[in-house]
C-alpha positions as CSV (number, residue, x, y, z in Angstrom):
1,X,215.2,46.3,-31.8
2,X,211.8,45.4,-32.7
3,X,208.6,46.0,-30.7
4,X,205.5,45.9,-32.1
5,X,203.2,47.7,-30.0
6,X,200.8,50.9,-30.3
7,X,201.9,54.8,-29.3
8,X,199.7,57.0,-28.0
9,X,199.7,60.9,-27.9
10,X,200.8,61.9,-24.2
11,X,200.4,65.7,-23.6
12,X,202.4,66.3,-27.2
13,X,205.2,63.5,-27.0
14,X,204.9,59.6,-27.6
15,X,204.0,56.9,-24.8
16,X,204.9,53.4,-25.7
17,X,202.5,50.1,-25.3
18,X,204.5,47.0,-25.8
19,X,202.7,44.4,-27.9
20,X,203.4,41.1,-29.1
21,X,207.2,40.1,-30.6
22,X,207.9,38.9,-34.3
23,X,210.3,36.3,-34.8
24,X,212.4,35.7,-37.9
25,X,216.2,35.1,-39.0
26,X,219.3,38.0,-38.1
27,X,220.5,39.3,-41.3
28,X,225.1,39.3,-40.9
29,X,227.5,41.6,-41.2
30,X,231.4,42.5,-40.7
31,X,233.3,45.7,-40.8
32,X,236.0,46.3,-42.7
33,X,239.8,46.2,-41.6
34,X,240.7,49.6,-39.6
35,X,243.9,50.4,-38.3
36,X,245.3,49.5,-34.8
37,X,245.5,52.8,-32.1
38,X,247.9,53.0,-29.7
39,X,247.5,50.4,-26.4
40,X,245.5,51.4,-23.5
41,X,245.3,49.1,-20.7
42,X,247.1,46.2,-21.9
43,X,247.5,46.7,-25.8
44,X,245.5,48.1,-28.8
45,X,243.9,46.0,-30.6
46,X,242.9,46.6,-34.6
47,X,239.4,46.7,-33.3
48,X,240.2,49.5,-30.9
49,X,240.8,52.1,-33.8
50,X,238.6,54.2,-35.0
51,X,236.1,52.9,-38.1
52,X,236.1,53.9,-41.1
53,X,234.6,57.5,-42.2
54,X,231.2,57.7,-43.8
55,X,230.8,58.8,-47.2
56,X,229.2,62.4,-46.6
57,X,230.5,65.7,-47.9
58,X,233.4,66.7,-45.2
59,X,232.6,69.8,-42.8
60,X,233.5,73.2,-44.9
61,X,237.6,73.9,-43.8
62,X,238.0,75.4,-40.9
63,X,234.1,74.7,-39.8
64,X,233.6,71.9,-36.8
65,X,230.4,70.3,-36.2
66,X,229.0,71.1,-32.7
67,X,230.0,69.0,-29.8
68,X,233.1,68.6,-27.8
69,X,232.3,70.6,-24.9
70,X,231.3,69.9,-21.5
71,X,228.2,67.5,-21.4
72,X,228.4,66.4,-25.6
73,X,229.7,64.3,-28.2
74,X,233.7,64.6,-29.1
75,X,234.0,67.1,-31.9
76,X,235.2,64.6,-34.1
77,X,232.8,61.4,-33.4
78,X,231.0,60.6,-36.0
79,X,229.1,57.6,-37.3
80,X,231.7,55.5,-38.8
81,X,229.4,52.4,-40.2
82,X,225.7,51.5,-40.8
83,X,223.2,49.6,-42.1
84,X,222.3,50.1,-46.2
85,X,218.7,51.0,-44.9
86,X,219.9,54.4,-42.9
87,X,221.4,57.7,-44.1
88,X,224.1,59.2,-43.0
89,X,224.8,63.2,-43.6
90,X,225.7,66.4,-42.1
91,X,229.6,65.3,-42.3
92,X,228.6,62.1,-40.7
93,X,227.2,63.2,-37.1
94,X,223.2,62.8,-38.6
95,X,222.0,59.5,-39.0
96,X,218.5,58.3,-40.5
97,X,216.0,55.9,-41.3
98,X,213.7,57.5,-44.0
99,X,209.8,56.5,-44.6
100,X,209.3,53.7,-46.6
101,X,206.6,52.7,-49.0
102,X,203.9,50.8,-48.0
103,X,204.1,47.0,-47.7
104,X,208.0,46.9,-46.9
105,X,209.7,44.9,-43.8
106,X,209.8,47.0,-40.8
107,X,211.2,44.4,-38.7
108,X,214.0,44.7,-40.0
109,X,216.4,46.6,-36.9
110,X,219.0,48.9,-38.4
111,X,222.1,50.2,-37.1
112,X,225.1,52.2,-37.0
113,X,228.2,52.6,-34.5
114,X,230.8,55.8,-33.9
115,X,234.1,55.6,-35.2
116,X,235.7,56.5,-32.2
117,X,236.5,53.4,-29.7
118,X,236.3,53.5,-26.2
119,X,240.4,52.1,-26.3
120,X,241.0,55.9,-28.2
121,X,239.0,57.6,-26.2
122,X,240.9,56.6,-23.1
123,X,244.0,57.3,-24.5
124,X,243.2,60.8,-25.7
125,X,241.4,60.9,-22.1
126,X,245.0,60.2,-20.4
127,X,246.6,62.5,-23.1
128,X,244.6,65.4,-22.5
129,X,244.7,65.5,-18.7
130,X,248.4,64.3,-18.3
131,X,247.7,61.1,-16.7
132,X,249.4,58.2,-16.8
133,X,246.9,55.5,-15.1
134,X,244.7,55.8,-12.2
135,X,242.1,58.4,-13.0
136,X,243.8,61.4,-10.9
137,X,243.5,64.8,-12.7
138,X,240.3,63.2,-15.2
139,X,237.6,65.6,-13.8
140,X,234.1,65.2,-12.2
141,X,233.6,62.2,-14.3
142,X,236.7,60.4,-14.3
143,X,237.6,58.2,-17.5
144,X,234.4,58.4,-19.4
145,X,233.0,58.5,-22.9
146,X,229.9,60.7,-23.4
147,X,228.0,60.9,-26.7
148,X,224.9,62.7,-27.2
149,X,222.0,62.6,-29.3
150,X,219.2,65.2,-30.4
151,X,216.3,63.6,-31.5
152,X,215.4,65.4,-35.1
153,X,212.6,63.8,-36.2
154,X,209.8,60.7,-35.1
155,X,208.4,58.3,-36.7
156,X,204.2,59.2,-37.9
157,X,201.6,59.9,-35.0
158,X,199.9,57.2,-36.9
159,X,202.8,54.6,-37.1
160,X,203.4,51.3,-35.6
161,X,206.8,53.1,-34.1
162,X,209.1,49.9,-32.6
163,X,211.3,52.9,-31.1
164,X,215.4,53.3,-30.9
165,X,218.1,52.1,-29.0
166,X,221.1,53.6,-28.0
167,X,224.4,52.5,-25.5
168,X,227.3,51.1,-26.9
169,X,228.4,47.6,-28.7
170,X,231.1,46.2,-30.0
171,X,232.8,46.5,-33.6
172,X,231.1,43.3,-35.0
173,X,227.6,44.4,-33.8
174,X,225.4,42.7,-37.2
175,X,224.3,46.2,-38.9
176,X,220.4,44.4,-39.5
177,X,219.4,41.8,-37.7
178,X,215.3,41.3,-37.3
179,X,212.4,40.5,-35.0
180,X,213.2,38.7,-32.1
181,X,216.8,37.8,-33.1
182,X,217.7,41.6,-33.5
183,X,220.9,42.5,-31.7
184,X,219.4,44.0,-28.5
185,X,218.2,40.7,-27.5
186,X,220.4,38.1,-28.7
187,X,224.0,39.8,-29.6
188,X,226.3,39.7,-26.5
189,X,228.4,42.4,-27.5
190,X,225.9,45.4,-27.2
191,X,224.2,47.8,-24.3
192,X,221.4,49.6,-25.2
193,X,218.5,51.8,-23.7
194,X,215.3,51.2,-26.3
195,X,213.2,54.7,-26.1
196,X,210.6,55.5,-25.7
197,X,209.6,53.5,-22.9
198,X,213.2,53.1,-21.4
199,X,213.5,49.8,-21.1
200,X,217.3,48.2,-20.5
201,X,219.0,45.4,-23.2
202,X,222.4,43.6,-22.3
203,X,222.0,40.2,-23.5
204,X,225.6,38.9,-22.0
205,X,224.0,40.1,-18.7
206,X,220.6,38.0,-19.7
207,X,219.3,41.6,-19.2
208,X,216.2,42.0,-21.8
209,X,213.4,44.4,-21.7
210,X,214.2,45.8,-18.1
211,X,212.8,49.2,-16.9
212,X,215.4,52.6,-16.2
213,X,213.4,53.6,-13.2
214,X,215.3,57.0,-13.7
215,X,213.8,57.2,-16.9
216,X,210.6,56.9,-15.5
217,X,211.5,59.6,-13.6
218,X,212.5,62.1,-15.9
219,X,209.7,61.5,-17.5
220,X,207.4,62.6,-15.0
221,X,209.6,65.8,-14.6
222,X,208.8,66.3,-17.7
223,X,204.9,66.3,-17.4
224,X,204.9,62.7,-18.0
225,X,205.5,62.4,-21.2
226,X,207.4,61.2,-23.9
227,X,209.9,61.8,-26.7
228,X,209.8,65.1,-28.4
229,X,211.5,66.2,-31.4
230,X,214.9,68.2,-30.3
231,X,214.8,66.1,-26.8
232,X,218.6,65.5,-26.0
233,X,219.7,61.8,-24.6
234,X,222.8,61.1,-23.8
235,X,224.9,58.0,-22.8
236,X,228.0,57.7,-20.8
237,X,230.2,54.8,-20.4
238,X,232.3,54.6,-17.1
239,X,235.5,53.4,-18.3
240,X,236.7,52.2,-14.6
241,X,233.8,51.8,-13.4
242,X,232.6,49.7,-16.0
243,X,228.8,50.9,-15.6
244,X,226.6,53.2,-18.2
245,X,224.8,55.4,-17.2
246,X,221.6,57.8,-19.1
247,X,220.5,61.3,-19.2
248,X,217.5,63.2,-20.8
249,X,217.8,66.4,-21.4
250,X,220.4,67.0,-18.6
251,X,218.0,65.1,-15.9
252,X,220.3,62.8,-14.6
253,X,218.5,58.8,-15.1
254,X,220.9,56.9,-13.3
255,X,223.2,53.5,-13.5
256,X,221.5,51.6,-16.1
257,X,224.5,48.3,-16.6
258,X,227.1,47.6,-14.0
259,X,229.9,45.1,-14.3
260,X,230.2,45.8,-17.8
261,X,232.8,43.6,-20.6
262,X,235.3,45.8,-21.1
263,X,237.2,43.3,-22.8
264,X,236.6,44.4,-25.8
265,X,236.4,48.3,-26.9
266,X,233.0,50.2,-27.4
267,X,231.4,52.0,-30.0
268,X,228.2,54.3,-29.6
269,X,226.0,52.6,-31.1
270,X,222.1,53.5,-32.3
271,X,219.6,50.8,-33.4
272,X,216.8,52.3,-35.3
273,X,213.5,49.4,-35.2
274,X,211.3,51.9,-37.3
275,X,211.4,54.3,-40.0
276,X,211.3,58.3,-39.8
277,X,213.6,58.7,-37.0
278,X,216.5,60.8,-37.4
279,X,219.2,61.6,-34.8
280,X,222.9,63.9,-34.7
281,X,225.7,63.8,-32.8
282,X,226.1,67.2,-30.5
C-alpha cells in the first residue's frame, strides 16, 4: 500500500503523517499451479495447497528455522511467492525490499504470501488435536492460524517511508499493484493492517484506511511510539470465528475484521509500499 506522507522521530521509533495519495495503473499477476490438499470443510480446492517454495538455499539437515511454538509462525511456513522487486532468504522465512537508487518508482506496492493455506492449516489443526469438527480439544485459541513477524530493518530516518501491510489474502492477490489501485484498497481478496500508524484495509468490507484503536493502545504502552527494529507483530486469523485479530509484541490489539470471506483459503500475506524494510517469519 502506498502512502505518501512524512515520519517523524518519536522517542527512537517512527510516527506516521498521512499525506496526499498517488494514483496510477495496478501492475497483474497469477501464481502458478500448486497441488490440491486434502478437503476441510467442504472440499480442497487446488488453491488451498500450499504455494510453491522460494528459491533460497534449504535450512542445513536436521536444522529448523525458529517458530512453531506457542505464540509464532508454523515451523515450516515460509514465503511461498513474491513480487520480482523483494528478496527472499534465510530458507524462505526473511523477506525484503532493498534501497533503491535514486529516481526509481516507489509507488510501486510489493508483495509476498505464505505457502501454507488456511484450508492446510485447519486440517493439520484437526490432525494434531484429534478432532474431527467442532473445535473441542483445539486449545485456548480454537482453530486459528498465527504467523509472526520481527521487524529487521526500516526504511531511512530520512525517507518518504509509505509503511507495510500485513493480514492475510487470497492466492491471486496481484504481487505489484501501485498508488491508489494497490491491493489494500481495491483487491477484494486481502486483509491487511498498514504499520506504522495501524490503520485497517478490507476492501470487500469497503473498509479503507480505518484506525486499530488497540493499536493505538499498544502504542502508548509502549511510550508512545512507534515501530522499532526487532518489534514483533503478529496476526491471527479465527478460522470459526471468521475475525483477525493483531498483536505487538505480545500486547494484545484486539478484533481488527469480523465476518470475514472464508470462502476462499488464506495466505499470510505482507505488502511492502517502501524500500529498506525487511521482515522474518518466527
Amino acid at each position: 500500500m502506498f502512502l505518501s506522507g512524512v515520519v517523524a522521530s518519536s522517542g527512537g521509533g517512527r510516527e506516521w503523517r498521512a499525506g496526499p495519495r498517488a494514483r496510477s495503473p495496478r501492475g497483474v499477476h497469477t501464481l502458478d499451479p500448486i497441488r490440491v490438499d486434502p478437503g476441510v470443510g467442504g472440499g480442497g480446492r487446488a488453491e488451498d495447497g500450499p504455494l510453491p517454495l522460494p528459491r533460497s538455499p534449504p535450512f542445513p539437515q536436521g536444522v529448523l528455522p525458529e517458530g512453531g511454538g506457542a505464540g509464532s509462525s508454523p515451523a515450516d511456513l515460509v514465503f511461498g511467492a513474491s513480487a520480482g522487486r523483494l528478496l527472499v532468504r534465510g530458507g524462505g522465512r526473511r523477506l525484503a525490499r532493498p534501497l533503491t537508487t535514486p529516481g526509481a518508482r516507489e509507488d510501486l506496492a510489493a508483495s509476498a504470501l505464505g505457502s501454507i493455506s488456511s484450508a492446510l492449516h485447519a486440517a493439520r489443526r484437526r490432525r494434531d488435536w484429534g478432532v474431527g469438527g467442532g473445535g473441542g480439544g483445539l486449545g485456548a485459541e480454537g482453530l486459528c492460524y498465527r504467523f509472526t513477524l520481527r521487524l529487521g530493518a526500516l526504511p531511512p530516518a530520512d525517507a518518504d517511508d509509505a509503511g507495510i501491510a500485513i493480514g492475510f489474502a487470497d492466492r491471486l492477490l496481484p504481487m505489484e499493484s501501485f498508488g491508489a489501485a494497490r491491493n489494500s484498497v481495491r483487491y477484494a481478496g486481502c486483509y491487511y493492517l498498514h504499520l506504522p500508524y495501524g490503520g485497517r484495509f478490507a476492501p470487500a468490507q469497503g473498509v479503507v484506511d480505518a484506525p486499530l484503536e488497540g493499536w493505538a493502545r499498544a502504542a502508548k504502552m509502549q511510550g508512545a511510539r512507534g515501530l522499532l527494529v526487532g518489534d514483533k507483530v503478529s496476526c491471527i486469523l479465527m478460522m470459526e470465528e471468521r475475525c483477525m485479530r493483531y498483536e505487538w509484541n505480545d500486547i494484545d490489539c484486539g478484533v481488527a475484521f469480523r465476518n470475514i470471506d472464508m470462502s476462499r483459503s488464506l495466505f499470510p500475506a505482507v505488502e511492502m509500499n517502501s524500500a529498506g524494510y525487511e521482515v522474518e517469519l518466527i
